[in-house]
mmCIF file as gemmi writes it, N, C-alpha and C atoms, coordinates in Angstrom:
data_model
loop_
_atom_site.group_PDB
_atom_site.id
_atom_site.type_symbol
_atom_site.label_atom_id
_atom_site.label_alt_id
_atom_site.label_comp_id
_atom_site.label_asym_id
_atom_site.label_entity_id
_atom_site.label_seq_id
_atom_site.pdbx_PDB_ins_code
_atom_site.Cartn_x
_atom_site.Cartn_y
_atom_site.Cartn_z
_atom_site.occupancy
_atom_site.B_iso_or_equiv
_atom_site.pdbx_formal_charge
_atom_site.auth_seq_id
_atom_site.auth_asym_id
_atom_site.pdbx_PDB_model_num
ATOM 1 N N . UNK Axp A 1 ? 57.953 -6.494 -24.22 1 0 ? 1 A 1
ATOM 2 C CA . UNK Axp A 1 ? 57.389 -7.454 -23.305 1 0 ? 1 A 1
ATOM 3 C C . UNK Axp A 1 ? 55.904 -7.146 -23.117 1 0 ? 1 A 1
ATOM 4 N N . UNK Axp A 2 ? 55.052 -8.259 -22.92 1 0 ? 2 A 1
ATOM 5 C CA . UNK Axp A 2 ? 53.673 -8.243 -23.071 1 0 ? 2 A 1
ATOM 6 C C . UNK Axp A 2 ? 53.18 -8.669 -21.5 1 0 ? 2 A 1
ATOM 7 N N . UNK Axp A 3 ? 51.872 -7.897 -21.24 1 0 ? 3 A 1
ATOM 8 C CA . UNK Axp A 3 ? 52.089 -7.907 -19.592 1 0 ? 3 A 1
ATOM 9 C C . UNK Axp A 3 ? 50.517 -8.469 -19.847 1 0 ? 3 A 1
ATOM 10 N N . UNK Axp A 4 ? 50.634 -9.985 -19.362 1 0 ? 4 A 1
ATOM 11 C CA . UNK Axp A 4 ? 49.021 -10.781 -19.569 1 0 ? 4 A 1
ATOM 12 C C . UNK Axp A 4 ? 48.201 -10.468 -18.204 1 0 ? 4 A 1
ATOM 13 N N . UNK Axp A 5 ? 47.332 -10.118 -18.453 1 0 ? 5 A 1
ATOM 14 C CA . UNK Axp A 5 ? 46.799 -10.285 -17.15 1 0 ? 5 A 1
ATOM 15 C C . UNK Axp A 5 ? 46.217 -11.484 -16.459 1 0 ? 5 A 1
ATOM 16 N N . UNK Axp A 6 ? 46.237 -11.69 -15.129 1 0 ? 6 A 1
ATOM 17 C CA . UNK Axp A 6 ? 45.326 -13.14 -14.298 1 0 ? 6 A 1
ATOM 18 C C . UNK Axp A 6 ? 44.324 -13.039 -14.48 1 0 ? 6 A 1
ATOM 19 N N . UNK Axp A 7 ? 43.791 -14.215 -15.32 1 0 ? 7 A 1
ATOM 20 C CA . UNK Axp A 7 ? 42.002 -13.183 -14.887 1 0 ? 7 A 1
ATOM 21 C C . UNK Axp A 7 ? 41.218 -14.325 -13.921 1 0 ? 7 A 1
ATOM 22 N N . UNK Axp A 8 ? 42.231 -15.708 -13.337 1 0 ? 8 A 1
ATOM 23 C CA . UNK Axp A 8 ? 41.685 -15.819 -11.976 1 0 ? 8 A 1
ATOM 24 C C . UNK Axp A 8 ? 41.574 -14.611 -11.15 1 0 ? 8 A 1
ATOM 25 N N . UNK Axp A 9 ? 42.83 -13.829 -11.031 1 0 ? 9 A 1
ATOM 26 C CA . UNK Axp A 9 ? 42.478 -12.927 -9.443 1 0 ? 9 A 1
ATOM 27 C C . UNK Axp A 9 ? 41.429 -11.626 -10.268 1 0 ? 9 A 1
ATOM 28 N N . UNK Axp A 10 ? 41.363 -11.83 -11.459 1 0 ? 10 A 1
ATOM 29 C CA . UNK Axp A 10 ? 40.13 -10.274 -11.947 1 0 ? 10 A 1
ATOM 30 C C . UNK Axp A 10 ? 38.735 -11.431 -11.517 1 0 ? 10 A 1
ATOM 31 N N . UNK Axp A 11 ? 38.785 -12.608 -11.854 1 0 ? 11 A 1
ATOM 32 C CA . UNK Axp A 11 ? 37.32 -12.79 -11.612 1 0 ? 11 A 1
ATOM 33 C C . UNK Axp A 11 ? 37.197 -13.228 -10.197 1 0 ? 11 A 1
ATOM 34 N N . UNK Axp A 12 ? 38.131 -13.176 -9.65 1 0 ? 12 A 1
ATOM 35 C CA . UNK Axp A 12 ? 37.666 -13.152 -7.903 1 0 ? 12 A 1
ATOM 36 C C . UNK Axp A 12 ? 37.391 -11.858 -7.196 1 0 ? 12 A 1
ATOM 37 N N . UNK Axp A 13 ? 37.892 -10.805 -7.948 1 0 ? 13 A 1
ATOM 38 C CA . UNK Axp A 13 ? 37.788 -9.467 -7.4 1 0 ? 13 A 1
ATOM 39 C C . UNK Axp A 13 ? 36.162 -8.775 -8.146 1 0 ? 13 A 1
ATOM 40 N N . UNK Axp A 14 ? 35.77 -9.433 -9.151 1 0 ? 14 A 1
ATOM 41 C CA . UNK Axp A 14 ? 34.853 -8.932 -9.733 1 0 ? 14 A 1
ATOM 42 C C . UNK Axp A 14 ? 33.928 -10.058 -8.838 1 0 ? 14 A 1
ATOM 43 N N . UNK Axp A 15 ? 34.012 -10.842 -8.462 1 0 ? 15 A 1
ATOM 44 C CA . UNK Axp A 15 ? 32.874 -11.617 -7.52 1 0 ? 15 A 1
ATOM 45 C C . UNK Axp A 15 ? 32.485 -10.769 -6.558 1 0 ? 15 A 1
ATOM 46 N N . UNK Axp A 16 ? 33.799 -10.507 -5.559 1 0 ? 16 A 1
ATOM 47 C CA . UNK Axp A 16 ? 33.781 -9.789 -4.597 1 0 ? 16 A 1
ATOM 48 C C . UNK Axp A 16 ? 33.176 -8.763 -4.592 1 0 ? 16 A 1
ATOM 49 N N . UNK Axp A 17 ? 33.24 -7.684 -5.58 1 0 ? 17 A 1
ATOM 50 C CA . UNK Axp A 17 ? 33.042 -6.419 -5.904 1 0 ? 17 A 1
ATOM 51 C C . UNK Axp A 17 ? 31.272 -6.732 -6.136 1 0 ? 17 A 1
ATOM 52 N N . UNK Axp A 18 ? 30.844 -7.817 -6.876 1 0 ? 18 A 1
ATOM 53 C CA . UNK Axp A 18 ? 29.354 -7.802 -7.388 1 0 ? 18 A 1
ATOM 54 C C . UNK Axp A 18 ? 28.532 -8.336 -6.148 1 0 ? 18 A 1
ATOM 55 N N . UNK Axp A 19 ? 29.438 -9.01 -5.663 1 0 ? 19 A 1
ATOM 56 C CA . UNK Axp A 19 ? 28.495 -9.705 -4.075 1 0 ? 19 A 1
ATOM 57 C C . UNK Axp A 19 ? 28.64 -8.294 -2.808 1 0 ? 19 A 1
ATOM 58 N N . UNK Axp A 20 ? 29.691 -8.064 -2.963 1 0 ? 20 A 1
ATOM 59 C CA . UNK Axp A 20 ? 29.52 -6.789 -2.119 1 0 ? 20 A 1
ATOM 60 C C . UNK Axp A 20 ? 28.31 -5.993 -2.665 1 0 ? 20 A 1
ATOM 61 N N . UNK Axp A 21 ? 28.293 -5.177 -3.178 1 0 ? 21 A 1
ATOM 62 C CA . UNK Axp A 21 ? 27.708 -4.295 -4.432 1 0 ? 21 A 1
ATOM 63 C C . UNK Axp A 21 ? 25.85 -5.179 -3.946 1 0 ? 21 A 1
ATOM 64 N N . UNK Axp A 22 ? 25.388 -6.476 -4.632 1 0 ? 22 A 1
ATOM 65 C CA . UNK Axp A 22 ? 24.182 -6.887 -3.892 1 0 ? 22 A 1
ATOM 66 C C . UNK Axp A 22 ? 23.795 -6.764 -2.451 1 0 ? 22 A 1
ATOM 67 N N . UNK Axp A 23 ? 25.297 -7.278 -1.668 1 0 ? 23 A 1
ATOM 68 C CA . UNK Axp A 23 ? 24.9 -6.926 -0.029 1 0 ? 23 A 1
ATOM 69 C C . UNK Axp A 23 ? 24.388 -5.83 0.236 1 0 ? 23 A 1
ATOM 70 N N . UNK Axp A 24 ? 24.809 -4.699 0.038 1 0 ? 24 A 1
ATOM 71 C CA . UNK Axp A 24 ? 25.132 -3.328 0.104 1 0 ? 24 A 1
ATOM 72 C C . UNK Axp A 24 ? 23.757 -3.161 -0.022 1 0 ? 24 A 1
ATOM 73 N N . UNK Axp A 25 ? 23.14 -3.379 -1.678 1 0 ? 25 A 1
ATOM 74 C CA . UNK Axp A 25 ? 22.051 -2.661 -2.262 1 0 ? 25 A 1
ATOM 75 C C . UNK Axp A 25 ? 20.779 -3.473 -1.479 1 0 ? 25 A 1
ATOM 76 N N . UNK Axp A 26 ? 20.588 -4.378 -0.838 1 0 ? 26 A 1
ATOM 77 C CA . UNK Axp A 26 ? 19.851 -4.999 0.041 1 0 ? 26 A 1
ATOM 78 C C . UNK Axp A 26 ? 19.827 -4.641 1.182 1 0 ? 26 A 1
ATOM 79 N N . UNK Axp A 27 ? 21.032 -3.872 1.795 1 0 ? 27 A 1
ATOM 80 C CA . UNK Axp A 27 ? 20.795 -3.791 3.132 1 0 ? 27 A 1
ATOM 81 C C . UNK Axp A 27 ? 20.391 -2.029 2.83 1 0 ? 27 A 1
ATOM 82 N N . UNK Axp A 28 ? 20.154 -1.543 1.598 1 0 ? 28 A 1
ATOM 83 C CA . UNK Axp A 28 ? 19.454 0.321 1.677 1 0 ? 28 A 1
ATOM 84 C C . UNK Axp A 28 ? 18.417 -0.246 1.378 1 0 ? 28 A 1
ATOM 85 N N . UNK Axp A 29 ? 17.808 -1.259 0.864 1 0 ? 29 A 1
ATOM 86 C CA . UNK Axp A 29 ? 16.514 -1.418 0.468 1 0 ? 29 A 1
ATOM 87 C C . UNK Axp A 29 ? 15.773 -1.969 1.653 1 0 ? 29 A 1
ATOM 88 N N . UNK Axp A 30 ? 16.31 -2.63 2.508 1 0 ? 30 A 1
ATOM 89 C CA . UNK Axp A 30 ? 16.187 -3.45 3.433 1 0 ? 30 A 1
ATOM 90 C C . UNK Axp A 30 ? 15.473 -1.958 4.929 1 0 ? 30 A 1
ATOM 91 N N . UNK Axp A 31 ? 16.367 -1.102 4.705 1 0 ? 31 A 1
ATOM 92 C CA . UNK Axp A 31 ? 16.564 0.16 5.656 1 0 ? 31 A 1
ATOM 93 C C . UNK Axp A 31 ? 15.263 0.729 5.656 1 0 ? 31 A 1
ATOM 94 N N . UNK Axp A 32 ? 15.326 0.846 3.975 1 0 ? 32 A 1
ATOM 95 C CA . UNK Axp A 32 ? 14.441 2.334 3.67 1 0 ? 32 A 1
ATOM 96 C C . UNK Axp A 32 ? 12.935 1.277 3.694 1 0 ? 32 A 1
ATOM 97 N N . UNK Axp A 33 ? 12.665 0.327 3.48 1 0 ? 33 A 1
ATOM 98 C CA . UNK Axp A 33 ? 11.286 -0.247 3.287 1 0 ? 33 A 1
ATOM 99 C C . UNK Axp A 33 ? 10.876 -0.525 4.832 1 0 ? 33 A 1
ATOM 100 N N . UNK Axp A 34 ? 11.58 -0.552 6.25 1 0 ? 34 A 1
ATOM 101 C CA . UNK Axp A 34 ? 11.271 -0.54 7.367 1 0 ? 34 A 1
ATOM 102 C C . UNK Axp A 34 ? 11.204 1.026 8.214 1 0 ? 34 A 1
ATOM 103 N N . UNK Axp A 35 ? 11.528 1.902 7.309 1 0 ? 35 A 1
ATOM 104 C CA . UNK Axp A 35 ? 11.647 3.456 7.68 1 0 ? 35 A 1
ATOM 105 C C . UNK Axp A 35 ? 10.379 3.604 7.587 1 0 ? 35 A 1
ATOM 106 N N . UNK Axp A 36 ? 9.93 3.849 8.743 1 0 ? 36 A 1
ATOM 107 C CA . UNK Axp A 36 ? 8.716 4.482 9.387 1 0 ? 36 A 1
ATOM 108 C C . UNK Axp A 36 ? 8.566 6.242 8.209 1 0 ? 36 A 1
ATOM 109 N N . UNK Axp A 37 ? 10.243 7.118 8.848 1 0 ? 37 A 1
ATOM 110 C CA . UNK Axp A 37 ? 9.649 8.298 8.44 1 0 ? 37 A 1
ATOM 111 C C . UNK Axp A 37 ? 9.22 8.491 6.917 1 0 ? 37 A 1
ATOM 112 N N . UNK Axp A 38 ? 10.01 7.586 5.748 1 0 ? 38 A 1
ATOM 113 C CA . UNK Axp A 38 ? 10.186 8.081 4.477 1 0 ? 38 A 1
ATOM 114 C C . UNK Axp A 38 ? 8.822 7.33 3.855 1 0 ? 38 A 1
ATOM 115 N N . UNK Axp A 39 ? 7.73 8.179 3.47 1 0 ? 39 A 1
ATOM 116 C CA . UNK Axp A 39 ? 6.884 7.944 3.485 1 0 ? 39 A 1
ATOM 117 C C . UNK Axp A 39 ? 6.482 8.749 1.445 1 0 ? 39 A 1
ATOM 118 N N . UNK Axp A 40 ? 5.703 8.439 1.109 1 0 ? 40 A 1
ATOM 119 C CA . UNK Axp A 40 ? 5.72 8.908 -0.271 1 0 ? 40 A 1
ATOM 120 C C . UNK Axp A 40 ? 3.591 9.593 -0.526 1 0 ? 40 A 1
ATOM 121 N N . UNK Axp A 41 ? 3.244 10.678 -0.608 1 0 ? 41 A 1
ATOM 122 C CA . UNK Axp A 41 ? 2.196 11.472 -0.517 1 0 ? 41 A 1
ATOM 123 C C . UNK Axp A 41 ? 1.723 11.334 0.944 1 0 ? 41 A 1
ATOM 124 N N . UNK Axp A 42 ? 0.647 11.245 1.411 1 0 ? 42 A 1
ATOM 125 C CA . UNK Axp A 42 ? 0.424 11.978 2.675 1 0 ? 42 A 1
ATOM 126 C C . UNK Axp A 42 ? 1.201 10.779 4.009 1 0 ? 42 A 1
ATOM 127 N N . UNK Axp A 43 ? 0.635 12.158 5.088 1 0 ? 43 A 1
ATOM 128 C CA . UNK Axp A 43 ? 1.475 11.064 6.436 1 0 ? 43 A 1
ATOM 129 C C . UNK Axp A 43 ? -0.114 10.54 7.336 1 0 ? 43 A 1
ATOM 130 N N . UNK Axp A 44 ? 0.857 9.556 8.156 1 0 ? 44 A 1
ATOM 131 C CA . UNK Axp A 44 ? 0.058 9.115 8.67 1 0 ? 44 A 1
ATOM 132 C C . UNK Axp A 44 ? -1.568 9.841 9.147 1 0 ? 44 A 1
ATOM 133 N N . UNK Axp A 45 ? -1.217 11.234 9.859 1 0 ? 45 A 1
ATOM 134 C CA . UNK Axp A 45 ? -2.777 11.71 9.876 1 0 ? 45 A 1
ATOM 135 C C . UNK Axp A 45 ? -3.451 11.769 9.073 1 0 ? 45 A 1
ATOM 136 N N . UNK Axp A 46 ? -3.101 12.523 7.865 1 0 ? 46 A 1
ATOM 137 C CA . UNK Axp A 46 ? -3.532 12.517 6.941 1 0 ? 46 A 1
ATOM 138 C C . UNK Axp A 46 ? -4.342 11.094 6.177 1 0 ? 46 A 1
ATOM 139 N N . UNK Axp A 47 ? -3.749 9.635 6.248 1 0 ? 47 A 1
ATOM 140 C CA . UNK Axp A 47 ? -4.464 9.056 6.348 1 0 ? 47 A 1
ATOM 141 C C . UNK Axp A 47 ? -5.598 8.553 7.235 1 0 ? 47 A 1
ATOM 142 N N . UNK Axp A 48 ? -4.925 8.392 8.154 1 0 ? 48 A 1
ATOM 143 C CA . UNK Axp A 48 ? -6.286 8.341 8.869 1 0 ? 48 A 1
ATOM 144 C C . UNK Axp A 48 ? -7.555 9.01 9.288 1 0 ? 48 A 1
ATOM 145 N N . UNK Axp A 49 ? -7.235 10.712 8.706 1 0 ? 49 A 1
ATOM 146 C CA . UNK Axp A 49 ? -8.378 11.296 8.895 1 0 ? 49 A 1
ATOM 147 C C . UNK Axp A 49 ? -8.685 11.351 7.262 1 0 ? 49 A 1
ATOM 148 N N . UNK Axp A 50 ? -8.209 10.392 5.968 1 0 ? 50 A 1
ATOM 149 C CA . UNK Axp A 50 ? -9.269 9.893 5.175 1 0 ? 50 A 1
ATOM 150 C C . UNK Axp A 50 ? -9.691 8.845 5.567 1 0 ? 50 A 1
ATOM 151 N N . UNK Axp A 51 ? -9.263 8.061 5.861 1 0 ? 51 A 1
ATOM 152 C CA . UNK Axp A 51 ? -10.102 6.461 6.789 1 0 ? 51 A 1
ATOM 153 C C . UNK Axp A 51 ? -11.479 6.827 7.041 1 0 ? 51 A 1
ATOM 154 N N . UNK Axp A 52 ? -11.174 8.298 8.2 1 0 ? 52 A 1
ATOM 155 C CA . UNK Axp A 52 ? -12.389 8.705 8.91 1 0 ? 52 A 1
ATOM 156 C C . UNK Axp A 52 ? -13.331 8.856 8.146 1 0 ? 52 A 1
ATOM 157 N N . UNK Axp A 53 ? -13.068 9.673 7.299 1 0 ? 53 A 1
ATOM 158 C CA . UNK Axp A 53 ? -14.338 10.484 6.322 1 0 ? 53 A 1
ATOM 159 C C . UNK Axp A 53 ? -14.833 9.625 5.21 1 0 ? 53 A 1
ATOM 160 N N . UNK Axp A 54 ? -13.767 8.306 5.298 1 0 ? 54 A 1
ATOM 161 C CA . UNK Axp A 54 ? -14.674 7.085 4.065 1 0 ? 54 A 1
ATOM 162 C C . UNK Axp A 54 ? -15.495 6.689 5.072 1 0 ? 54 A 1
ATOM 163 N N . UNK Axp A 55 ? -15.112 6.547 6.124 1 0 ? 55 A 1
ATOM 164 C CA . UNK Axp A 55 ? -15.801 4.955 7.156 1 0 ? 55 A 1
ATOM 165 C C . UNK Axp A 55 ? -17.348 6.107 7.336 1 0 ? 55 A 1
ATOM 166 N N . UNK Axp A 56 ? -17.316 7.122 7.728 1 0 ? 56 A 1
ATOM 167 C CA . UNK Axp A 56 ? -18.164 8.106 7.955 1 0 ? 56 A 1
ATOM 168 C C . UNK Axp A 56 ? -19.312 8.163 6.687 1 0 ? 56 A 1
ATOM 169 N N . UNK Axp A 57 ? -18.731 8.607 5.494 1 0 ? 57 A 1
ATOM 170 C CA . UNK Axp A 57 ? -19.643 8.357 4.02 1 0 ? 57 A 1
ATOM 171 C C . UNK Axp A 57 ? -20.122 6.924 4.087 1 0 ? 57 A 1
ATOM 172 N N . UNK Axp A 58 ? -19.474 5.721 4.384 1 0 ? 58 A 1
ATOM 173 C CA . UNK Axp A 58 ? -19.748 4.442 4.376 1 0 ? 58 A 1
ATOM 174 C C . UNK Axp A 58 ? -21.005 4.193 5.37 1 0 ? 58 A 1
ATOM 175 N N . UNK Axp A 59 ? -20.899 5.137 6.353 1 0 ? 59 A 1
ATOM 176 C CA . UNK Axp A 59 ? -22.418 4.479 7.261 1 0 ? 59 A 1
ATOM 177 C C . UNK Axp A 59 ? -23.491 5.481 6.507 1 0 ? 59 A 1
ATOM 178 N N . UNK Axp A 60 ? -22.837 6.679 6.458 1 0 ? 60 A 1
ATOM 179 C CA . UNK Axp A 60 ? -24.111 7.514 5.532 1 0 ? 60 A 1
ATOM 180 C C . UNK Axp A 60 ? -24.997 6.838 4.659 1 0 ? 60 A 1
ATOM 181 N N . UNK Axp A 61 ? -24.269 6.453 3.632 1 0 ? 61 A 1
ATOM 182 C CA . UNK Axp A 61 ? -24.605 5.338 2.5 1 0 ? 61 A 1
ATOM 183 C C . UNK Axp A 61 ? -25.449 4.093 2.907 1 0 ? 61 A 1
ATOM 184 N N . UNK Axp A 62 ? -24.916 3.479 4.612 1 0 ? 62 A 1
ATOM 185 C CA . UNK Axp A 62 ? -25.934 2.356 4.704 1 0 ? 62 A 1
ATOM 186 C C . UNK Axp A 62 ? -26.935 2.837 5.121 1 0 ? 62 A 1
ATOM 187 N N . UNK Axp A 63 ? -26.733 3.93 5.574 1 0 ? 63 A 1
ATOM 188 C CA . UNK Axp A 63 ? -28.01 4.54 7.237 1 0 ? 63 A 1
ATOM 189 C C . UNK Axp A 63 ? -29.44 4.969 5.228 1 0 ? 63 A 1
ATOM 190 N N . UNK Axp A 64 ? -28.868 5.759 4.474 1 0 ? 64 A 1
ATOM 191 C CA . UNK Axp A 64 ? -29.893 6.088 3.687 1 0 ? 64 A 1
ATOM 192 C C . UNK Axp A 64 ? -30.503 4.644 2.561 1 0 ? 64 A 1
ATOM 193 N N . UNK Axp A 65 ? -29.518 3.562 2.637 1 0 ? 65 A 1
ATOM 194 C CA . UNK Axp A 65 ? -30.152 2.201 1.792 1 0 ? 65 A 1
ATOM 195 C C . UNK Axp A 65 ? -31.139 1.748 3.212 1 0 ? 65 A 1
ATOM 196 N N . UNK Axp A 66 ? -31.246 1.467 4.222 1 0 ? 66 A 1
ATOM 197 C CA . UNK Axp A 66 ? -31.578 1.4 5.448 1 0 ? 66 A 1
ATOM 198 C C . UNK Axp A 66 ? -33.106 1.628 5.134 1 0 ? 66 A 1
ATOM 199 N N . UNK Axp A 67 ? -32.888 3.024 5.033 1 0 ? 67 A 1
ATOM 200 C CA . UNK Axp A 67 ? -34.144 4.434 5.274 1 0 ? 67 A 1
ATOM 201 C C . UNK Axp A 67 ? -34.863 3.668 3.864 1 0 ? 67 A 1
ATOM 202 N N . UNK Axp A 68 ? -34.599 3.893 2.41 1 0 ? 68 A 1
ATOM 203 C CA . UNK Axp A 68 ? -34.826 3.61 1.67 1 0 ? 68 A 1
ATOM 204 C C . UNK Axp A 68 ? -35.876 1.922 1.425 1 0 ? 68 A 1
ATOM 205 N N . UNK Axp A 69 ? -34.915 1.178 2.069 1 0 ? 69 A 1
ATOM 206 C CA . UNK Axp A 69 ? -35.796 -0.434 2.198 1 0 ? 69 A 1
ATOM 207 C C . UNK Axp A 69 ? -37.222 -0.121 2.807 1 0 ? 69 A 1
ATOM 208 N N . UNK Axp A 70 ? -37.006 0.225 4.234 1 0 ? 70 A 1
ATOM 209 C CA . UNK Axp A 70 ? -38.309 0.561 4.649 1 0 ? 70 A 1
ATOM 210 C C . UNK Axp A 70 ? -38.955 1.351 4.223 1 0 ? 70 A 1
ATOM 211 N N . UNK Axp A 71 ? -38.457 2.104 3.261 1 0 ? 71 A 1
ATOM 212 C CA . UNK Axp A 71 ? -39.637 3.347 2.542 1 0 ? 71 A 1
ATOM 213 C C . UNK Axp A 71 ? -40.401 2.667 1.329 1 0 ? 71 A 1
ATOM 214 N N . UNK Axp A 72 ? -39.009 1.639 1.021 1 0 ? 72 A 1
ATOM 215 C CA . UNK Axp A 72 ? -40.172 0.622 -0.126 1 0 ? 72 A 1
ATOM 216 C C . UNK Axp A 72 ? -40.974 -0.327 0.375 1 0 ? 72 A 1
ATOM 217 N N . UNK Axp A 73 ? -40.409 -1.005 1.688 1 0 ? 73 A 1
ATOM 218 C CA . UNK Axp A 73 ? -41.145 -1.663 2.546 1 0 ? 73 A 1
ATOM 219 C C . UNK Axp A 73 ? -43.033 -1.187 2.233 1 0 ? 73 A 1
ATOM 220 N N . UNK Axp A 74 ? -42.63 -0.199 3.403 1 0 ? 74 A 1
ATOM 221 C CA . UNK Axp A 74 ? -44.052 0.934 3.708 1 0 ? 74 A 1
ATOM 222 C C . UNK Axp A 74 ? -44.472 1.361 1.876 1 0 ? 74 A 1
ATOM 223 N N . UNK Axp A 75 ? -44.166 1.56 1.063 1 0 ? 75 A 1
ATOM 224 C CA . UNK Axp A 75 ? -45.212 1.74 -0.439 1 0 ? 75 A 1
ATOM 225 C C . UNK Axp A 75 ? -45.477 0.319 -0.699 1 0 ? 75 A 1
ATOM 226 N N . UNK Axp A 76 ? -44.96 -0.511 -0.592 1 0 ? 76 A 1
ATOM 227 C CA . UNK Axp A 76 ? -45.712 -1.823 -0.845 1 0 ? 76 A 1
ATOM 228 C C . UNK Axp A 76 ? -47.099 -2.095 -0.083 1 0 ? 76 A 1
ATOM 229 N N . UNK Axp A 77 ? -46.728 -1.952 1.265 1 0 ? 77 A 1
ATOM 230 C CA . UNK Axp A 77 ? -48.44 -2.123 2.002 1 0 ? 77 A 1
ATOM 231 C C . UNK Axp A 77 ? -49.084 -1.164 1.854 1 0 ? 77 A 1
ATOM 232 N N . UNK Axp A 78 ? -48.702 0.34 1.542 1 0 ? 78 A 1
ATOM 233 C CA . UNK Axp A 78 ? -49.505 0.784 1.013 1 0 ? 78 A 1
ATOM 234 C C . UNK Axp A 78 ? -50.592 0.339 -0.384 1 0 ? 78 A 1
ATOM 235 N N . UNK Axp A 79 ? -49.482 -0.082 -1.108 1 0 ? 79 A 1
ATOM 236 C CA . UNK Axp A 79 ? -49.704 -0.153 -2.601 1 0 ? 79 A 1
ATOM 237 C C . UNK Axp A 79 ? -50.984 -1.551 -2.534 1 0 ? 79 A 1
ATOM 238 N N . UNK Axp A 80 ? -50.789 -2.653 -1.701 1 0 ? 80 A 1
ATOM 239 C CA . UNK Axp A 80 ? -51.407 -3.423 -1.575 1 0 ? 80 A 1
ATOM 240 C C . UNK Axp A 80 ? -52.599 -3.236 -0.948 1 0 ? 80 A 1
ATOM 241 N N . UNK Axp A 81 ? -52.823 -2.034 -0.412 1 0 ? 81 A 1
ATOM 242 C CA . UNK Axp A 81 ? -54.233 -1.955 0.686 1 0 ? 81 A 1
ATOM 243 C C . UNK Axp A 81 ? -53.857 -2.449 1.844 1 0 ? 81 A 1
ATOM 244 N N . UNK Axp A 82 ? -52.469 -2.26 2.486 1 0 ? 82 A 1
ATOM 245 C CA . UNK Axp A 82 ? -52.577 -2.499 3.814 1 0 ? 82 A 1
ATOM 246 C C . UNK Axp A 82 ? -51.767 -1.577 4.616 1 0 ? 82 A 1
ATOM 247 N N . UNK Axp A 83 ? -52.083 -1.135 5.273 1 0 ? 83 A 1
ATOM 248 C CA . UNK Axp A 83 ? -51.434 0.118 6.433 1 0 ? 83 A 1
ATOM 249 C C . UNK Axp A 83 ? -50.802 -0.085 7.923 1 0 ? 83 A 1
């Protein structure tokens, strides 16, 4: 005797099993992408005290283009005969 299998109730159980299986894998992805702690190279201080030290180089950088304009400013009236 030959034992056939249903494969209505296999492909309702394999629905089940693959829709479960997506729920599932959406609701760890879902978890871990709103997890504050699990974080991947530095933590929060750590960023923000690089923030600091760009935003810091960043005014350096304008404060000496700044200095610089008016230094070409001032050699131009020099350069022209005027003081």
């Amino acid at each position: 005797m030959r034992v056939v299998p249903n494969w209505k109730e296999i492909n309702t159980v394999l629905k089940v099993v693959l829709i479960s299986a997506f729920i599932g894998f959406s609701i760890a992805v879902l978890f871990v992408a709103c997890e504050d702690e699990y974080y991947v190279g530095k933590n929060r201080e750590e960023v923000y005290r690089s923030l600091f030290e760009i935003d810091s180089l960043v005014m350096t950088i304008k404060m000496q283009v700044d200095s610089l304009d008016s230094f070409y400013t001032n050699a131009q009236r020099i350069n022209n005969g005027h003081e």
